[in-house]
N, C-alpha and C positions, 0 to 999 in steps of 0.2 A: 206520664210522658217519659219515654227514654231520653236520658239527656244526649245530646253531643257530644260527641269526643273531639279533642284537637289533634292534631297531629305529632303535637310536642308531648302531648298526657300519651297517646298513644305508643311513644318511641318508650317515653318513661316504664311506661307499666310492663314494654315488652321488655326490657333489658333488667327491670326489675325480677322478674319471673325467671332468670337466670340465673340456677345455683339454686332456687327455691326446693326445696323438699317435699314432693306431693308422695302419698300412701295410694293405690290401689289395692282394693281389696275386691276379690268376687271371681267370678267364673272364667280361667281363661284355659282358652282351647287352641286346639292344633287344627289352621286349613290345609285340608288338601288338593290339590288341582292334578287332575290327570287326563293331558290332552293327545287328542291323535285325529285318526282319521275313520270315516265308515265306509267299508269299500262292500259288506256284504250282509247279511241277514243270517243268525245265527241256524245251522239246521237242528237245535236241540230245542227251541221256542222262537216264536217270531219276535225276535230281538235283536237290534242291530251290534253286530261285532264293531268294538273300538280296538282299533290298532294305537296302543298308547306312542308315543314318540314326546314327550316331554311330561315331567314330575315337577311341578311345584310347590314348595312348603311354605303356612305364610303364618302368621302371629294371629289368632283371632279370640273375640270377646275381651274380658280383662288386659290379656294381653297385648292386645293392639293399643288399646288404648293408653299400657304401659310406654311402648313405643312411639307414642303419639307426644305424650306426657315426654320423653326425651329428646323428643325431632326439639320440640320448642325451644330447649334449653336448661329445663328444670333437671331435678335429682329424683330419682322414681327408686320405691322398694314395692314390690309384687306382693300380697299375703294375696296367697290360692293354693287347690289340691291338685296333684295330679297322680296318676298311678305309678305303681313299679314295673314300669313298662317301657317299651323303645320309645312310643310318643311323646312320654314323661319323658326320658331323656334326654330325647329332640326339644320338648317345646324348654327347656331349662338350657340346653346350650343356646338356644336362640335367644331366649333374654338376658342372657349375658352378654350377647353380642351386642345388645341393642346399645347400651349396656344398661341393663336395669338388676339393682342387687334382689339376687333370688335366695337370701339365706332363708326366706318365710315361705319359700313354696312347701308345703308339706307333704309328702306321701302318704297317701290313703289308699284303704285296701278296695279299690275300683278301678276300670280303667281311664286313661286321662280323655278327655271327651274329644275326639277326634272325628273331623266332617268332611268327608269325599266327596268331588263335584267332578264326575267326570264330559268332559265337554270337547265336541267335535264340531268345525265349523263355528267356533263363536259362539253354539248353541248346545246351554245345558240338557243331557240326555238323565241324570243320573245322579241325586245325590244321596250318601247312605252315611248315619251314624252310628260312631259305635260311644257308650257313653250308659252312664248309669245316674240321673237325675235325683234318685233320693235322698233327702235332708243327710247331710253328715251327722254323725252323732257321738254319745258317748268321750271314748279318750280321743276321737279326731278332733272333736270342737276344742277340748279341751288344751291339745295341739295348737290349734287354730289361732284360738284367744288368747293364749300365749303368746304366738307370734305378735298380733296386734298389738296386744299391748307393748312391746318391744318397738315396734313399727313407730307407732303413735308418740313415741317420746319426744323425740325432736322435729316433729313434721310441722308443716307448713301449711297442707292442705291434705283432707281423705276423700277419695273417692269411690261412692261404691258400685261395682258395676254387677248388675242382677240381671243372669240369664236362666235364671230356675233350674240349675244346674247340681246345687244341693250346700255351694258352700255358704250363700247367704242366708243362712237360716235367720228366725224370727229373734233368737237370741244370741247371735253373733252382731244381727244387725242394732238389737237394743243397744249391747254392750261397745260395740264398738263407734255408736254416734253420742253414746254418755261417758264413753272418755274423749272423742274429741271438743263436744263441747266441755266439758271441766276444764281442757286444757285451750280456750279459747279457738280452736284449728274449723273453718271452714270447711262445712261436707257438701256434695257435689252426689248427688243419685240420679243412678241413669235404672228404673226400676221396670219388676216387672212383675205379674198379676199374680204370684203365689204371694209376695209376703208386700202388698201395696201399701197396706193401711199402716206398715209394721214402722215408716223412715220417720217420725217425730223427733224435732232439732232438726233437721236439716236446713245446709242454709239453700241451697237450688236443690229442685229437685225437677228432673225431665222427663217426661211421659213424652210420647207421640201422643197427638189426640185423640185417637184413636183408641189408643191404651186406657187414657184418664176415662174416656166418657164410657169404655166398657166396664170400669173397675165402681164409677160412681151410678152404673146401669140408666143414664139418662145424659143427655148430649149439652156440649157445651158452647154458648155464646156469648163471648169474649167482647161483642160489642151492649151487651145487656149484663152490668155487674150486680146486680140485685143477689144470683146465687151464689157469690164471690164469697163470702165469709161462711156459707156453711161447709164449699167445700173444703174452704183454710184449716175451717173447727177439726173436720176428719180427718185431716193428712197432716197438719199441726207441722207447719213447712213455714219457712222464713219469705223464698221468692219458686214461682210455679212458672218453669218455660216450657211455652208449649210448641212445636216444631209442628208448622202445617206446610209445610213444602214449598211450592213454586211463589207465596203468602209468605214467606220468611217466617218468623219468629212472634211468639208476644210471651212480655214477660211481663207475668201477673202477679202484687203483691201481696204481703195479709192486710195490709193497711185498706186495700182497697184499689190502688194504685193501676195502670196497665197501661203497658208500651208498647206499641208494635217497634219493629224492626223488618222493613222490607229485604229480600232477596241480591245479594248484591251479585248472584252467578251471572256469568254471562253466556255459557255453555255448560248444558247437565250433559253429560257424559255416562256418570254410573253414580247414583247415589250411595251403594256401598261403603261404609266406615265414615260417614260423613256424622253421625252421629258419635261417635265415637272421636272426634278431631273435636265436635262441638265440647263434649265435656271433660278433653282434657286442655282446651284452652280455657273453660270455665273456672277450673281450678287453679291454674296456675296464673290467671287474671287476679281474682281472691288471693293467694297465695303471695303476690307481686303487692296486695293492699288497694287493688280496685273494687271498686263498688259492684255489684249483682248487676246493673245496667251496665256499666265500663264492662264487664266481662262478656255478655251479650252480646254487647257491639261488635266486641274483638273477636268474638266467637263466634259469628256470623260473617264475619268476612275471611274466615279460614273453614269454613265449609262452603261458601261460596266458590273459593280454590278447589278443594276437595273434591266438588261435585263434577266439576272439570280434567277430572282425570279417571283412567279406567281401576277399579278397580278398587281394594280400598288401600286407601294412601297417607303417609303422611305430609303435614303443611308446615315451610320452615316460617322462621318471623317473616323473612326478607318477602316472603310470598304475601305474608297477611298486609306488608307496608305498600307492598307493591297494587296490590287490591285497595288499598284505603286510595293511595296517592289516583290511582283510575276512576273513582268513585267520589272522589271528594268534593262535596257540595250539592250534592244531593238532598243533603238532609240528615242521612245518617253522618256521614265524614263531614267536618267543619275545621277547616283550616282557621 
């Protein structure tokens, strides 16, 4: 069962998670938006001409969710690659801005993975990457895991965020969840299908179900726990959240345990970065000294926010109270 939250544990844990120290580690990338208008069809291929008329730059992957991690309140440091390149030093002035400390961003010899969406009318025509996905290696890792372990000294909470991008390799991810558990620190994976099996110690970890039930090649029913312990055996995980959309949330544990968590959106808008809101209030929930449930909850009523806005966004506390205070007595909120 997920327990209840009050109102009073809830004010607590949010004000606690302020000042907290969360590590981001993994893939962050530079959005591009480039908007205009279609007035005609190209005569070189039948392809419609976009007349750009507006450029926008936005934090994406790791990055956002560094940003997310700072909307709340917390202390964020960034460990990622990015290239020697303008994007590299676009997407590094922008996390300063946020402000997230970028002294671990590293420079690698690729370029920094940068996504163009170019869109006329509201409607996407166009998205092209440029990005080089393979594993880092050699003296980048060795870059890398240096920064970590700098990172990790005084942190609070890590989280890792895996977009198959090349910085979470299978042994950055070893080494960097076996010094946070040595050093007691809460980890938080938002994972993804090159190195699945790889996040052992972890205290959450979040798949979409979709993801989990491709990765274990057989589907998953959350209301029948019988296969509950072998998929624990494999993924060797503390708590499993699984995000099923318009169904809210269940959070599954080794013990055997599972909570749902209903939906508390009132208006889906754009689901974009909602997942990304979810696991940076997970961590800084843990990080504050709430329980894997308490973090859930809280983290569930700021993608509920999230899911209500265009685009992806971040969600301040005052937004998450405001959502509890609308909801409360439902079942999840308990005054």
């Amino acid at each position: 069962m997920i327990e209840r939250i009050s109102r009073a544990r809830l004010l607590a844990l949010l004000a606690g998670a302020k000042g907290k120290r969360v590590v981001v580690i993994g893939d962050a990338m530079l959005d591009v938006y480039l908007r205009g208008e279609v007035a005609r069809i190209s005569p070189e291929a039948p392809v419609p001409v976009v007349r750009v008329t507006e450029r926008k730059l936005a934090l994406g992957g790791a990055a956002n969710v560094a940003n997310n991690v700072v909307t709340i309140g917390a202390d964020c440091e960034i460990v990622c690659a990015v290239g020697d390149d303008a994007a590299g030093a676009t997407l590094r002035e922008m996390l300063a801005k946020v402000p997230a400390e970028t002294r671990s961003v590293v420079t690698v010899l690729r370029p920094t993975t940068t996504k163009t969406r170019v869109v006329a009318r509201s409607q996407q025509l166009l998205r092209y990457d440029e990005e080089d996905d393979a594993d880092i290696a050699g003296e980048e890792t060795e870059r890398l895991l240096s920064a970590v372990g700098s990172a990790l000294r005084d942190a609070d909470a890590l989280i890792l965020e895996d977009y198959n991008k090349g910085v979470l390799t299978r042994d950055v991810i070893v080494k960097s969840i076996g010094l946070a558990n040595e050093h007691g620190i809460p980890v938080v994976v938002d994972p993804k299908y090159r190195n699945f099996f790889a996040y052992r110690g972890a205290t959450i970890f979040k798949p979409n179900r979709r993801e989990l039930e491709s990765a274990l090649g057989a589907a998953v029913d959350i209301e029948h726990h019988e296969a509950l312990p072998a998929t624990f055996d494999r993924l060797g995980v503390e708590h499993l959240l699984l995000t099923l959309g318009e169904r809210g949330m269940a959070l599954l544990s080794a013990d055997g345990e599972v909570g749902r968590v209903p939906t508390t959106a009132r208006e889906v808008y754009d689901v974009v970065g909602a997942g990304d809101t979810v696991t940076a209030y997970l961590a800084t929930i843990l990080a504050a000294g709430g329980t894997a449930s308490e973090a859930a909850v809280i983290a569930n009523f700021a993608a509920g926010v999230e899911v209500g806005k265009l685009g992806a966004a971040t969600v301040k506390t005052e937004e998450v109270i405001e959502a509890y205070d609308d909801f409360a007595g439902n079942g999840v909120a308990n005054e």
